[in-house]
SESEMAR-668498 format. One record per residue (C-alpha): residue number from 1; y, x, z; residue in one letter. Coordinates in Angstrom, 1 decimal, padded with zeros to 4 digits. Example, Ala and Ser with C-alpha at 12.3 -4.5 7.8 and 13.67 -1.06 7.14 Angstrom:
// SESEMAR-668498
1, -004.5, 012.3, 007.8, a
2, -001.1, 013.7, 007.1, s
// end
This chain:
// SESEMAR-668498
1, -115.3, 170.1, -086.8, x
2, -114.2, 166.9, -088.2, x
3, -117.0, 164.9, -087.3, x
4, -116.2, 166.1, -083.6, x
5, -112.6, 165.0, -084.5, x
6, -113.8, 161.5, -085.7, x
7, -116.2, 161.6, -082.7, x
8, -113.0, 162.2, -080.3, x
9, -111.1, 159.3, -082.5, x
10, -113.5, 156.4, -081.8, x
11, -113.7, 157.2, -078.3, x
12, -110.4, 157.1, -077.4, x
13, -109.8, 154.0, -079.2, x
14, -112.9, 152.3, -077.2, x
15, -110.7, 153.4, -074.2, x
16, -107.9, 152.8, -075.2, x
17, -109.3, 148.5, -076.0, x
18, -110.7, 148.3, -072.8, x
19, -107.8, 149.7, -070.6, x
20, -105.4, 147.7, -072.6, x
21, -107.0, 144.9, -074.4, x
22, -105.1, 142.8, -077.4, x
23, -102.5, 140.3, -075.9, x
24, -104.7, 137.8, -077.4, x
25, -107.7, 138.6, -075.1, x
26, -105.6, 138.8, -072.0, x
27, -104.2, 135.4, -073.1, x
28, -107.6, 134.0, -073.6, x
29, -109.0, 135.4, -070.6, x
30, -105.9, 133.9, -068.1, x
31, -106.8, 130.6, -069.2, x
32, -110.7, 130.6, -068.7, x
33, -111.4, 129.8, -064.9, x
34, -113.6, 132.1, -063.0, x
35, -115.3, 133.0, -059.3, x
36, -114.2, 135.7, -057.9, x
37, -116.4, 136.8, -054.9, x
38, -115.2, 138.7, -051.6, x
39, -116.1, 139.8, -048.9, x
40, -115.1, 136.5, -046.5, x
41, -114.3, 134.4, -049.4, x
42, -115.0, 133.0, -052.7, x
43, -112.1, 132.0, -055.4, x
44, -111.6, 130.1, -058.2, x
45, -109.2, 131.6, -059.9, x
46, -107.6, 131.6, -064.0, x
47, -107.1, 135.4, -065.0, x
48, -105.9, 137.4, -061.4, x
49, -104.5, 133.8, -060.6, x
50, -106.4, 132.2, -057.7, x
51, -106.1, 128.0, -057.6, x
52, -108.2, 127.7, -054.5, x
53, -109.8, 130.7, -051.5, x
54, -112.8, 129.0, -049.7, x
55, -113.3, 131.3, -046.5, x
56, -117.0, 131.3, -045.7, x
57, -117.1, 134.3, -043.6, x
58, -115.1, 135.2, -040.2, x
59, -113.7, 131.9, -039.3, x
60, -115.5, 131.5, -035.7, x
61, -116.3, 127.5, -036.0, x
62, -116.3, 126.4, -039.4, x
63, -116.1, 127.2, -042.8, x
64, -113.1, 125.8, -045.2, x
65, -110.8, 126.0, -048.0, x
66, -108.1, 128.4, -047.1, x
67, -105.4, 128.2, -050.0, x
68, -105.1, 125.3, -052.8, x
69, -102.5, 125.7, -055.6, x
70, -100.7, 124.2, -058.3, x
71, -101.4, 124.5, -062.1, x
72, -097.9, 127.3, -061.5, x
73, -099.3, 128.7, -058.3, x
74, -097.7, 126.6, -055.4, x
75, -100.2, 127.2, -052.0, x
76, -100.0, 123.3, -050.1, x
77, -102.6, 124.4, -047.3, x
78, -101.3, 125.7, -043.9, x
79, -104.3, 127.7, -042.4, x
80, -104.6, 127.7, -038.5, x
81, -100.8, 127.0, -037.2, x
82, -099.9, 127.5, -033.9, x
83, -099.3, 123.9, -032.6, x
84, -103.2, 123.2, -034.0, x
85, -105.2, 126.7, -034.2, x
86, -108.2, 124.3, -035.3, x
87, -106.4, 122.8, -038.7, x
88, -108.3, 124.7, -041.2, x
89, -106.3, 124.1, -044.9, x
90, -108.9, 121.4, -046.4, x
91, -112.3, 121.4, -043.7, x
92, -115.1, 118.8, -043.4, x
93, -115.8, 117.8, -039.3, x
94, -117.1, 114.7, -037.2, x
95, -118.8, 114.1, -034.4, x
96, -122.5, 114.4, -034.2, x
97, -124.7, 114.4, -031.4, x
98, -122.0, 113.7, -028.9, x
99, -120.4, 117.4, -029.7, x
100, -117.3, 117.8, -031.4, x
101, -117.2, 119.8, -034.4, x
102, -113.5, 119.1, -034.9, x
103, -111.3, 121.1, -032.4, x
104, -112.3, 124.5, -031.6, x
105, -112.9, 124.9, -028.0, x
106, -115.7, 126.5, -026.1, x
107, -117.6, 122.6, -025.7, x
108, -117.1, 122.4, -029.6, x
109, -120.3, 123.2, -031.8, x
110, -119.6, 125.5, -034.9, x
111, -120.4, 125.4, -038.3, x
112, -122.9, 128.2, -039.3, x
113, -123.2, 128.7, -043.1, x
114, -126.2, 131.0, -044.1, x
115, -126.8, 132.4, -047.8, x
116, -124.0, 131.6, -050.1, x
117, -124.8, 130.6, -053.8, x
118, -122.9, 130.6, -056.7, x
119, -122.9, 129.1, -060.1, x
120, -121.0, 130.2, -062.8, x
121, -122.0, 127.8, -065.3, x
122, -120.7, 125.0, -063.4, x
123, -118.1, 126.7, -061.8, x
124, -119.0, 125.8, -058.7, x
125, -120.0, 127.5, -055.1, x
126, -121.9, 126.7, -051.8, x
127, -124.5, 127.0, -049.3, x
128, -126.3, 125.4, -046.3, x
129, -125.2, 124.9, -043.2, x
130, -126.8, 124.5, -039.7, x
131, -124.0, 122.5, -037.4, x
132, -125.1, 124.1, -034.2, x
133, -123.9, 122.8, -030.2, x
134, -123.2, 125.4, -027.7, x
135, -126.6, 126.3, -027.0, x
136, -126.7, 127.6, -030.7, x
137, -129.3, 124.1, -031.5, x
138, -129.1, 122.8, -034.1, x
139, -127.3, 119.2, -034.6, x
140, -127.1, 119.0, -038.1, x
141, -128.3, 120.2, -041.5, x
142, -125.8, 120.4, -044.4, x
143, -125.6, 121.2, -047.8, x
144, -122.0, 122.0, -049.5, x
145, -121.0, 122.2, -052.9, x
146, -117.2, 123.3, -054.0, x
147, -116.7, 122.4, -057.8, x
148, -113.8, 123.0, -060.2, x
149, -112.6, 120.7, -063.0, x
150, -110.8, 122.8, -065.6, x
151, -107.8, 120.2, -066.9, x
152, -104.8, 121.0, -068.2, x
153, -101.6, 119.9, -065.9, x
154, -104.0, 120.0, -063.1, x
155, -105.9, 121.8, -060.1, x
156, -109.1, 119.3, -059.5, x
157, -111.9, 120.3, -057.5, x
158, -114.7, 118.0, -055.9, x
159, -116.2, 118.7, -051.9, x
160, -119.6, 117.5, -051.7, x
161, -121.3, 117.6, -048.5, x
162, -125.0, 116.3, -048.0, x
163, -126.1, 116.0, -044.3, x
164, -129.3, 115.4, -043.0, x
165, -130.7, 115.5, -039.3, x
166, -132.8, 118.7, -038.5, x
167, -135.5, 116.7, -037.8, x
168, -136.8, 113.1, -039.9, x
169, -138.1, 111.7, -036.2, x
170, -134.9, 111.8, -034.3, x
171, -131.9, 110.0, -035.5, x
172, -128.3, 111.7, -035.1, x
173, -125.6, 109.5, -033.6, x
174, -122.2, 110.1, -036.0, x
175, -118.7, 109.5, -034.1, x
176, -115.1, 111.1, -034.4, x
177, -111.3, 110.3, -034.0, x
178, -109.6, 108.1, -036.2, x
179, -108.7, 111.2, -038.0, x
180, -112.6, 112.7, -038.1, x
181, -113.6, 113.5, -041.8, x
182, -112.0, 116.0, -044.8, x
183, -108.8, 116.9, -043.7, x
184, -105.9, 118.6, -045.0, x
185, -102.9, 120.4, -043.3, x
186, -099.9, 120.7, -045.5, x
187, -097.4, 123.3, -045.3, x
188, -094.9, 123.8, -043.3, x
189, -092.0, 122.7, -045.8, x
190, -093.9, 119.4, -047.1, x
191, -093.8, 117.7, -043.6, x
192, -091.8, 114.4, -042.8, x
193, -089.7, 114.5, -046.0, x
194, -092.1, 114.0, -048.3, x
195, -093.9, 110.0, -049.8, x
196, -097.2, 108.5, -049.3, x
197, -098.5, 107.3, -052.5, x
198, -101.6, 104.5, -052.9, x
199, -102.7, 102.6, -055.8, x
200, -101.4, 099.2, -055.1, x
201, -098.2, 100.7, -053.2, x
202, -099.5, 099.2, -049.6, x
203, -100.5, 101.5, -046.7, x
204, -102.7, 100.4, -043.9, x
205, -102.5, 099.4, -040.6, x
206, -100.6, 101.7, -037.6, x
207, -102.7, 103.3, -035.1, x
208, -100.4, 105.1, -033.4, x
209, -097.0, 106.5, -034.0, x
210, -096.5, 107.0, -038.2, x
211, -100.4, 107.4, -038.3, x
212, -102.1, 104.9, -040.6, x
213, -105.3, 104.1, -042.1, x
214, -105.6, 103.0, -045.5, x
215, -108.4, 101.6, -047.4, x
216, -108.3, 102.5, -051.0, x
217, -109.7, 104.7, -053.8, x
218, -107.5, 107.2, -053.5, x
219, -104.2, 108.3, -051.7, x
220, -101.5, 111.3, -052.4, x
221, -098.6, 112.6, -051.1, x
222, -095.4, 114.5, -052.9, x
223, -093.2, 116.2, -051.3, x
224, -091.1, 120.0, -051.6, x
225, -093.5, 122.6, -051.1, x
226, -091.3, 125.3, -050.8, x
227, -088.5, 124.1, -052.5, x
228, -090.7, 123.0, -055.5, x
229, -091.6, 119.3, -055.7, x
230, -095.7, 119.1, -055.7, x
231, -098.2, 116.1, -055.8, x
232, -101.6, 115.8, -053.7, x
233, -104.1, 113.3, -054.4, x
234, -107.3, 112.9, -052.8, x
235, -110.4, 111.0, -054.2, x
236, -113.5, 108.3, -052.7, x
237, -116.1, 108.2, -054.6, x
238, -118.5, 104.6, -054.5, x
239, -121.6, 106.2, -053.7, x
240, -120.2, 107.8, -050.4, x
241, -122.0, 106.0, -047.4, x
242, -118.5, 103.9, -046.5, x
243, -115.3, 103.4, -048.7, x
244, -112.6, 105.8, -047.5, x
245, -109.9, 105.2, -044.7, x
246, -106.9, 107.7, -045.0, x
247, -105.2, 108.8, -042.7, x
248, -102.0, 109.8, -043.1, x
249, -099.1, 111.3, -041.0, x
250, -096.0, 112.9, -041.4, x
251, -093.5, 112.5, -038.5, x
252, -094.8, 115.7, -036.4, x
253, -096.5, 117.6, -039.3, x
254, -097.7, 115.8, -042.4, x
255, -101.5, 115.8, -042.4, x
256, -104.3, 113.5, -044.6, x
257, -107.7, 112.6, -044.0, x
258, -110.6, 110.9, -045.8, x
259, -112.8, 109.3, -042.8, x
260, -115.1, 106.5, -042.8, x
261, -114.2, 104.6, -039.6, x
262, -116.3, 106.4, -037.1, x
263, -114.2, 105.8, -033.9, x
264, -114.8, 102.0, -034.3, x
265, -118.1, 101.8, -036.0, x
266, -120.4, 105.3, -035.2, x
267, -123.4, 105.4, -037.8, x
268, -127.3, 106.6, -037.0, x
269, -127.8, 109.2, -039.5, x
270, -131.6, 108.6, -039.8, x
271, -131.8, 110.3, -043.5, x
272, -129.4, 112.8, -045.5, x
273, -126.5, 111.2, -046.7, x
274, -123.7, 112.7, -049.2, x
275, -120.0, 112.4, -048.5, x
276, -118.3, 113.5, -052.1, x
277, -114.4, 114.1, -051.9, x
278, -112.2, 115.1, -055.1, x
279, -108.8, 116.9, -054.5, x
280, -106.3, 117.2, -057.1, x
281, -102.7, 118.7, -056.6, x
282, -099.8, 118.8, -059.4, x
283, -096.5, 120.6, -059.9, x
284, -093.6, 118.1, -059.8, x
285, -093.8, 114.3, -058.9, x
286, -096.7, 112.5, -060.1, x
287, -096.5, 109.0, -060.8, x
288, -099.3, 106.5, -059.5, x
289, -100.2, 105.7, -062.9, x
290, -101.1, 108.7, -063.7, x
291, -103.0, 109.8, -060.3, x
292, -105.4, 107.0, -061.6, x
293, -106.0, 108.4, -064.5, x
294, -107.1, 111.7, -063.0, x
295, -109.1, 110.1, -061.0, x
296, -110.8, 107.6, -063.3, x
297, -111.5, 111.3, -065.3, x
298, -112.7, 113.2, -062.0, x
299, -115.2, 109.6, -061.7, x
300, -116.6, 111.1, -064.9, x
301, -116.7, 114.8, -064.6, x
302, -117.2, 114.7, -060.9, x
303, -120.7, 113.4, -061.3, x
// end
């Protein structure tokens, strides 16, 4: 009898741990990053708090990253609006082969991901990709990888993407808009009122309107997202095939790209090439000072 009463005892302590584990543990546990995969996404996310959804599944052209947050949870991606259905949060699309893999109309090609893979250890995600025209032939081979930088004070991730032509013998011809490259469409609240930020405090030239292109190592942008002031920053790194141009606009919706000056100067991709992107986003203002010190780290741990 009391064995079965000491029996009853341990079990319902084991129980009672796992259905309500020591502050401590939960603590612990909210502060170690981890994947969490779904059925049309994959997240990295600290405890039940997601810092960035990558949609890999249902989105008919082109896989992307759907939500990007804050240290305190602050979304800055709009996914999709109304005024551009084809602005996909953060997404990665040129011009190849003379189709269009930017907009989303029936000429467009699409971007078909096949087995996703994931690794824990390095906290980071992917899978090919066969960039297909409308005759469902391919264009283009690619290879993503979405990696997260655990830092305190700080959501970092890197976008790698490796390309390659589906066959060695026949060249693919690389164009795009000024705009062409990895994109991202801010919310709603963090257009017009917000401030370009670049390392020596120029921007480039005008193209058109408020749309510049800059050449620099990095550019970010703070502005209210939501009534809370945020900070964007995104990252070149050397070995990309050209140093980044950003665009930037803000007048009709504020919107950044990293491109490589395709609409003046197209490029034969003869052999793969690898286009690596780092993205990091702050709660409050963050000074230029200290945007190069993230991304002097994310040079580092980007690798």
């Amino acid at each position: 009898m009391r064995l079965n009463c000491l029996v009853s005892l341990l079990l319902a302590v084991v129980v009672s741990f796992s259905l309500f584990p020591p502050a401590q543990a939960r603590a612990a546990d909210e502060q170690t990053p981890r994947i969490i995969p779904e059925r049309e996404t994959l997240s990295f996310a600290y405890g039940r708090k997601k810092v960035l959804v990558y949609r890999y599944a249902g989105a008919p052209f082109k896989p992307y990253i759907s939500q990007l947050c804050t240290p305190s949870g602050v979304n800055v991606l709009l996914d999709s609006p109304p005024d551009h259905k084809h602005h996909h949060g953060l997404m990665f699309a040129i011009g190849a082969g003379g189709v269009d893999f930017w907009a989303e109309t029936p000429e467009c090609g699409k971007q078909v991901p096949q087995a996703m893979r994931i690794q824990n250890s390095l906290l980071s995600f992917g899978s090919p990709l066969i960039w297909t025209d409308t005759k469902n032939q391919p264009v283009l081979i690619e290879d993503r990888d979405i990696r997260l930088h655990p830092m305190e004070g700080v959501t970092l991730a890197t976008w790698t993407s490796k390309i390659s032509p589906p066959r060695s013998d026949q060249p693919v011809r690389l164009t795009g808009s000024h705009y062409f490259g990895l994109g991202l469409r801010f919310i709603r609240s963090m257009d017009k009122d917000g401030k370009w930020i670049a390392p020596d405090g120029k921007l480039g030239d005008v193209v058109r309107g408020d749309e510049r292109l800059t050449p620099a190592k990095w550019c970010a942008y703070t502005a209210k997202a939501d009534g809370k002031e945020v900070t964007v920053a995104m990252f070149d790194a050397p070995t990309n095939p050209r140093p980044a141009l950003w665009f930037t606009m803000k007048d009709s919706f504020a919107y950044m790209s990293a491109t490589i000056n395709l609409w003046k100067e197209p490029m034969e991709l003869k052999s793969p090439i690898t286009f690596k992107y780092g993205v990091a986003v702050w709660d409050g203002t963050t000074a230029a000072e200290q945007i190069q010190k993230i991304y002097e780290q994310w040079m580092t741990t980007g690798k």
